[in-house]
C-alpha positions as CSV (number, residue, x, y, z in Angstrom):
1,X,23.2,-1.9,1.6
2,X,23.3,-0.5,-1.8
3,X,25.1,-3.0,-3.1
4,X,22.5,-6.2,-1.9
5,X,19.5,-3.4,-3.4
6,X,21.2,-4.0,-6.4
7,X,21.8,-7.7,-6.2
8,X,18.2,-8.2,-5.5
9,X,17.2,-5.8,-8.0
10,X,18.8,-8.5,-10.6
11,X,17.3,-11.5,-9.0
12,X,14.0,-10.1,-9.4
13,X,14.2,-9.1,-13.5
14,X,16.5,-13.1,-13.8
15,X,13.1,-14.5,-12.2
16,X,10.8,-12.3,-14.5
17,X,12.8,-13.7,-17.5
18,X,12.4,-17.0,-16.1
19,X,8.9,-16.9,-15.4
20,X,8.0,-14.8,-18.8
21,X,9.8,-17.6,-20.9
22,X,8.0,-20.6,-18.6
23,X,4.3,-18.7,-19.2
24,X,5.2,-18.3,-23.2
25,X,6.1,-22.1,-23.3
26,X,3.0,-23.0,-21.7
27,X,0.9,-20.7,-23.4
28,X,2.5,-22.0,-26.9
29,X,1.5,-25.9,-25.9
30,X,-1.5,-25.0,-24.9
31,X,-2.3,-23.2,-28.3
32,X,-0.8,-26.2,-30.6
33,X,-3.5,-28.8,-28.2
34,X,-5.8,-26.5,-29.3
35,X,-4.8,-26.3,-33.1
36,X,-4.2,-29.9,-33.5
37,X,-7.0,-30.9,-31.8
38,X,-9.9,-33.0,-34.0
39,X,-11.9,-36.3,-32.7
40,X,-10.3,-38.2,-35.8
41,X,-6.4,-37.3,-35.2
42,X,-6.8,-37.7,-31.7
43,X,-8.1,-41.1,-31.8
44,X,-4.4,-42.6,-34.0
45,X,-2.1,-43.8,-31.2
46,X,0.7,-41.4,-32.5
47,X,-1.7,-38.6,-32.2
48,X,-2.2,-40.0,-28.5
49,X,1.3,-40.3,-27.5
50,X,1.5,-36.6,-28.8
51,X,-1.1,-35.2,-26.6
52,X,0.1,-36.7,-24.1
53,X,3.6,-35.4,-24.6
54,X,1.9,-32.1,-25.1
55,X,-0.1,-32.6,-21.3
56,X,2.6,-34.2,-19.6
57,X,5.3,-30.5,-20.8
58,X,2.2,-28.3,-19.9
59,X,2.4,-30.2,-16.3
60,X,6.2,-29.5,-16.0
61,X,6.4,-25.7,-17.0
62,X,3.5,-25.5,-14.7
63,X,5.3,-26.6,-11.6
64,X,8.3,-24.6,-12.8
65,X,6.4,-21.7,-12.7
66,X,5.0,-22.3,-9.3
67,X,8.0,-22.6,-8.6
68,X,9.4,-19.8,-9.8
69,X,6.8,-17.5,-8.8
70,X,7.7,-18.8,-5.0
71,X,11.1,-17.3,-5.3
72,X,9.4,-14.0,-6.9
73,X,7.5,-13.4,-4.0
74,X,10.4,-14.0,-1.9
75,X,12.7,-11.7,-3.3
76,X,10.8,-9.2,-4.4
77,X,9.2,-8.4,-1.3
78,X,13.1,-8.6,0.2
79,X,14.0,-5.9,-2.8
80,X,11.0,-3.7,-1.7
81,X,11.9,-4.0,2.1
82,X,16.1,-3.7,1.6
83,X,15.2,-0.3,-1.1
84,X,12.9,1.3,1.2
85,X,14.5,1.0,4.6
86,X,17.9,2.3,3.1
87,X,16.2,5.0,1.6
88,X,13.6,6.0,4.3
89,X,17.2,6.8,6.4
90,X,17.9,9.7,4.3
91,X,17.4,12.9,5.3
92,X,16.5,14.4,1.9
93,X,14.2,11.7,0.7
94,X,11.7,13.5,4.0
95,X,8.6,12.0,1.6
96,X,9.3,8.7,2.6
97,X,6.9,8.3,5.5
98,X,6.0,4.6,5.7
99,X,7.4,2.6,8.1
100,X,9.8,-0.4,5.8
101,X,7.8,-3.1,7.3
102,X,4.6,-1.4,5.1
103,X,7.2,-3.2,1.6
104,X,6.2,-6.3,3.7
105,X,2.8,-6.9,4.8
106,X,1.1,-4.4,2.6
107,X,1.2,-7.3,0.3
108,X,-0.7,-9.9,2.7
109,X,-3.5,-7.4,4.1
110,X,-6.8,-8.1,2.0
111,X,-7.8,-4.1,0.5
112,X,-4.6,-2.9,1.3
113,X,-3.1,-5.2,-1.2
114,X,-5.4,-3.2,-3.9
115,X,-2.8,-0.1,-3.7
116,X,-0.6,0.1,-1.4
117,X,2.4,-1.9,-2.6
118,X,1.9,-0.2,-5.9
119,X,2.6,2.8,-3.7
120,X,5.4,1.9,-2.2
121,X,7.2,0.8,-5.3
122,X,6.2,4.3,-6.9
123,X,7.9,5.9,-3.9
124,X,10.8,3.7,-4.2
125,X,11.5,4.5,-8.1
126,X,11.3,8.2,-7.8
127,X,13.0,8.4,-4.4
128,X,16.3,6.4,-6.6
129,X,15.8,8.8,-9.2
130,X,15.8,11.9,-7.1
131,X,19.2,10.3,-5.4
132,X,20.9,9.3,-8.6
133,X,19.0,12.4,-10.7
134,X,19.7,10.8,-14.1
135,X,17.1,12.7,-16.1
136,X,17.3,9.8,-19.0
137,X,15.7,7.1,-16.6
138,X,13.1,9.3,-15.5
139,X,9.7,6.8,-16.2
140,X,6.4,7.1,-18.2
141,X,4.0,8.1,-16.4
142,X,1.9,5.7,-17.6
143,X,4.3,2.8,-17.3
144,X,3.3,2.1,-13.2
145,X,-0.4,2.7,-13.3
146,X,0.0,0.2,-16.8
147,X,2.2,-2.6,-14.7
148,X,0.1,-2.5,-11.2
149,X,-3.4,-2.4,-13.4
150,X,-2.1,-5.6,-15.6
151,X,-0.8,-7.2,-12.5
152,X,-3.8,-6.6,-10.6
153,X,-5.4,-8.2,-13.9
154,X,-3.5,-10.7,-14.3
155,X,-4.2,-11.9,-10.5
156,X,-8.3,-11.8,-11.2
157,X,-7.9,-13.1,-14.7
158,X,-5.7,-16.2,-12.7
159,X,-8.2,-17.1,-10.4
160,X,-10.9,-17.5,-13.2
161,X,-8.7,-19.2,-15.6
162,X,-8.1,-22.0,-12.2
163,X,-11.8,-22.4,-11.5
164,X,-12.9,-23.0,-14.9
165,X,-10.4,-24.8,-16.6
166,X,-8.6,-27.1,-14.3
167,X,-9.8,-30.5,-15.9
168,X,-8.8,-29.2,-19.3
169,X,-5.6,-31.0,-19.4
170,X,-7.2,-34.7,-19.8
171,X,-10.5,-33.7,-21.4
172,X,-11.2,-32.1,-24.6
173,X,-10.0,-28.5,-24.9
174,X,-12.6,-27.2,-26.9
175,X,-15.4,-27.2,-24.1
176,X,-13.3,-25.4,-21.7
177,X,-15.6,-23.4,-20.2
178,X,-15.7,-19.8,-21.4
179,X,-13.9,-21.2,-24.6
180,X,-10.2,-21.2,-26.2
181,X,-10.8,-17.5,-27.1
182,X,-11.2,-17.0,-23.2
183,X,-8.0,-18.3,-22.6
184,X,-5.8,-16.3,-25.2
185,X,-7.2,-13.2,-23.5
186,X,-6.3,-14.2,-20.2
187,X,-2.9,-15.0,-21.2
188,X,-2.2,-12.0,-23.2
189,X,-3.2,-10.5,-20.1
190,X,-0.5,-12.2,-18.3
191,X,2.1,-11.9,-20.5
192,X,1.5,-8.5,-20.9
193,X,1.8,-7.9,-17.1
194,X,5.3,-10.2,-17.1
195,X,6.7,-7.5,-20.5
196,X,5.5,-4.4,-18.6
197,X,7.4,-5.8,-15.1
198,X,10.8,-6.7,-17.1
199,X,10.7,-3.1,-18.7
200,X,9.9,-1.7,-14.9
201,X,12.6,-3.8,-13.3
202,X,15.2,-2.9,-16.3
203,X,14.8,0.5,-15.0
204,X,15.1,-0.1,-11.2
205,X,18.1,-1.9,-12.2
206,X,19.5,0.3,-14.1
207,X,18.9,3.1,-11.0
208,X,20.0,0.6,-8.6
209,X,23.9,0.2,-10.4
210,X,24.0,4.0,-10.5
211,X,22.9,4.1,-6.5
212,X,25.8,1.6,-6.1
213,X,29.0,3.6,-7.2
214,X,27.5,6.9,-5.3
């Protein structure tokens, strides 16, 4: 068991990486449209075929990242449900009181989904420590609230950025509504929440390799 906590551990930072790397792509193409953009040198056919280009690489990473986020989901609800039934069998770790199955649907249940996986994965990084009691890896205490507050975020700031921009990839960029300046900010957002989960899962990797060779 410790050993697949482990394994899954690195699947979910690999898919972080991935899915950090995809957004930054996107988020870079989506800045040059913007930069390059003027009625004059979008109207020259090479300026066409570039825009184009530029739509048609947006539209890839896009699916990609779907994509990817599918197998997030995936494993890191199997990480949270693997790490907290092994650990909720120990008898010193007596704090654990959820039931593992909580790793699973707290994720899916509309007001629940506000906290309590954030919960869960708080009780699941300081129960590894208290096993593995390597004082060097103890975390911020600001580094959880900061990853669940920009994930939570980064959700809201999605579901805006879906309903008022979708047609921006074959119209003109500029009268995206809530303007370019919107965007940046709701990227930065996302990208922010993508760095502060690489650093998080760095550390729950980094617990979950000493948890191994116990």
């Amino acid at each position: 068991m410790r050993d697949r906590i482990k394994d899954q551990t690195g699947y979910v930072l690999d898919l972080l990486y991935i899915l950090l790397l995809f957004t930054l792509l996107v988020f870079f193409l989506k800045m040059v449209w913007y930069m390059t953009y003027t009625p004059v040198y979008y109207d020259t056919a090479a300026s066409v075929g570039l825009a184009g280009f530029n739509i048609i690489a947006r539209l890839i990473f896009s699916v990609l990242i779907l994509v990817t986020r599918i197998f997030l989901v995936f494993y890191f609800v199997r990480w949270s449900y693997l790490a907290y039934s092994y650990l909720s069998k120990r008898d010193e770790l007596y704090y654990l009181t959820h039931a593992p199955s909580t790793a699973v649907w707290s994720w899916f249940v509309p007001v629940l989904n506000l906290f309590m996986p954030f919960l869960i994965v708080r009780e699941i990084y300081e129960a590894m420590h208290d096993i593995v009691k390597d004082g060097e890896m103890r975390i911020s205490s600001w580094l959880l609230p900061l990853w669940w507050g920009l994930f939570l975020a980064s959700v809201f700031s999605g579901f805006f950025l879906a309903s008022s921009s979708v047609a921006s990839l074959i119209t003109d960029p500029v009268n995206m509504t809530g303007g370019w300046l919107s965007y940046i900010v709701i990227m930065s957002i996302k990208i922010g929440s993508l760095i502060t989960s690489v650093v998080l899962f760095r550390r729950l990797k980094k617990l979950a390799q000493l948890l191994s060779v116990m």
